[in-house]
Every structure is written in structure tokens, then in C-alpha cells.
N, C-alpha and C positions, 0 to 999 in steps of 0.2 A: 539428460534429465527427462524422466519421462511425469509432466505436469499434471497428469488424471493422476496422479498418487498423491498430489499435495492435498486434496481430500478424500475421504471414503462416503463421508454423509451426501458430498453436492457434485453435480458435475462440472469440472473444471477443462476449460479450454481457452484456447492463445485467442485474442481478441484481433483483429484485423479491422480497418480503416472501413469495410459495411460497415460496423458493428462501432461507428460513431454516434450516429441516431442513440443506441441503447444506451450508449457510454454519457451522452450527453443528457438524456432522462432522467438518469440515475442522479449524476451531478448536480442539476437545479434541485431535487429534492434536499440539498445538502449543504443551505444559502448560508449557515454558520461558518463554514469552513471559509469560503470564500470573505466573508466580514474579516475574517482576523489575517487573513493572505489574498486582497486582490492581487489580480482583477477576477472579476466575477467570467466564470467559467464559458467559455464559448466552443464552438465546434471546432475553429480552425486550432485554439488553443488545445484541443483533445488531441490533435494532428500532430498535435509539436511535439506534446508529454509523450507520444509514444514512439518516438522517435527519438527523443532525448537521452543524452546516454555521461554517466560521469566521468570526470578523467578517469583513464588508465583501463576504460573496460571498451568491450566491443559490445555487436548486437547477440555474440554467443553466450553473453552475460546476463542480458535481458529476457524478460520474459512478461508481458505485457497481459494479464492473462483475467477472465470472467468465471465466478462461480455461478452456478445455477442452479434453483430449486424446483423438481417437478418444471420445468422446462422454463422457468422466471426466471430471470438477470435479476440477480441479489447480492452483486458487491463486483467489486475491481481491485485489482492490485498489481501494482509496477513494483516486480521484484527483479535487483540483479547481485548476480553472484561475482564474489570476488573484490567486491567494495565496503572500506575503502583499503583493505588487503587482503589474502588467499583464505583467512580464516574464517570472512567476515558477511553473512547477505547482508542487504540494503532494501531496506521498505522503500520505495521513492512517493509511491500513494498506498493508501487503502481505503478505500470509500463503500459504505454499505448501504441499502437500500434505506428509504427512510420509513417502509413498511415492514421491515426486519430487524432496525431498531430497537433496544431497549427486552429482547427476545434472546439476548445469549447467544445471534446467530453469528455474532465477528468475533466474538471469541472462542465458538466454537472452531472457526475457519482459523484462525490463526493459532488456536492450541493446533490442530490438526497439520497445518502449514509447517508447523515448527519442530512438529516432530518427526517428519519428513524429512526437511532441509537438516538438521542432527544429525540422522541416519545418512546424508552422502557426507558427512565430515565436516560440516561447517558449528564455530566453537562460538559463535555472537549472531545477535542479530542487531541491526543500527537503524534506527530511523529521525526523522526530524520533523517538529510541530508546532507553528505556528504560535510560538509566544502570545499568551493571554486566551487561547481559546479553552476555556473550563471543560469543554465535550471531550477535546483530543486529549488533553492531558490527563483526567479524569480516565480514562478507555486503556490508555497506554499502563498507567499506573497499576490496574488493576491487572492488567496481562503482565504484570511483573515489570517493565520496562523503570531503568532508574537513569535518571539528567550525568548526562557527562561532565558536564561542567562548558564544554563547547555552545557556545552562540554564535549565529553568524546573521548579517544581514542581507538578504537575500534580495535588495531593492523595492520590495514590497513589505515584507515583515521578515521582522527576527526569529532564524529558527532554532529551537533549540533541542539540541541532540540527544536521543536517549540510546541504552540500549540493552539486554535481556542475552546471559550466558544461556547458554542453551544444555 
């Protein structure tokens, strides 16, 4: 997969363990998410999520990756293929700048994202959000995303699964 094609408007590249500083920036501006899914986001925890990986996939599944506008970190997303079977990507995050905001820019990225990931054969997208958070589910909703019926509790909040044919 070549990941500059998952947009055409922003520049897209794999995020690397430098590129915790911007990831953790980005993250504080984004204190809602964390209220509805502690613990509140830290650098070592940035360490972990991008190394985390679900059963059944490798790191050739993952793709830990930064948009960028005119040279600004304007979102993140931990996407992997193949989860939670061969038909299927998986959001694990999507976090956007909180100066990008309310501006059409993560649904651009993700109308963008998806019509990409379509084109190499993939027939769903899956993600999961943090039971009670009015922002996520609000955001999700509107990008077409509908509740599977799956909850799970993840030791910190319950998440609940949605997910968008593609």
C-alpha cells in the first residue's frame, strides 16, 4: 500500500517514534476523548498505541500514519488492514487537530481515506468509540458509520462498535 494516496488534498506519511512530541500536541488539544476513555493521554502511552497491534494481524497490517496541511500535523490515524477479517480495515484511532475542527477537515480525510482503501478491495470499515462521548459518535454518524450492536469493555470505557460498507 502506497499511503500518500490515502489523501490527494494533505500530505500523508507513516509517523515514527520522533514524531511523538507532535502526536502528543495534537492529543492534549483533544481533553474530550480522553474524559470518556481514560487515562488521560501521555507520551509513553503514544509509545504503546503505536506499537499495538489486534489479534490475528502483524505490523504489515498497521499503518500508524500523520496528515499534514501546508507542512501543519492536522490529524492521526492508526489504521490496519485485515481486521477483524480479510475484508475488513479497522480505525484503532482518528484524532484531528483541535484548530481543524468543526472545518470539514476529518471528514474530508476520511471521505478521502475510504475511497482509497475501497479501491485495494477492502468491503467495511470498523471502528470503536468510547460509549457516551456526544463528539465521537456525533462525527462517526455523520460519515455514515452505524452501531453493530457489539460492546465491549475495554477496562477503562465501554466501546462501542460501529462500522460503514464501503
Amino acid at each position: 500500500m502506497n499511503i500518500t494516496e490515502l489523501s490527494l488534498q494533505y500530505t500523508v506519511r507513516e509517523m515514527t517514534l520522533e514524531d511523538v512530541d507532535l502526536i502528543y500536541e495534537l492529543s492534549l488539544g483533544n481533553p474530550m476523548f480522553y474524559q470518556y476513555c481514560p487515562p488521560f493521554v501521555t507520551k509513553e502511552s503514544i509509545r504503546k498505541d503505536m506499537k499495538a497491534l489486534p489479534p490475528r494481524t502483524t505490523y504489515n497490517d498497521k499503518f500508524y500514519i500523520g496528515f499534514f496541511k501546508e507542512g501543519r500535523f492536522i490529524a492521526i490515524m492508526d489504521l490496519i488492514f485485515n481486521y477483524p477479517d480479510p475484508r475488513t480495515a479497522f480505525l484503532g484511532l482518528f484524532m484531528v487537530s483541535k484548530e481543524e475542527q468543526g472545518k470539514g477537515t476529518g471528514s474530508k480525510i476520511i471521505s478521502e481515506c475510504f475511497r482509497y482503501i475501497k479501491n485495494l478491495g477492502y468491503h467495511f470499515i470498523r471502528l470503536g468509540f468510547a460509549k457516551g462521548n456526544p463528539q465521537s459518535e456525533a462525527f462517526w454518524k455523520k460519515n455514515g458509520f452505524v452501531k453493530t450492536g457489539i460492546e465491549t469493555d475495554n477496562g477503562s470505557c465501554t466501546v462501542v462498535m460501529m462500522q460503514k460498507n464501503l
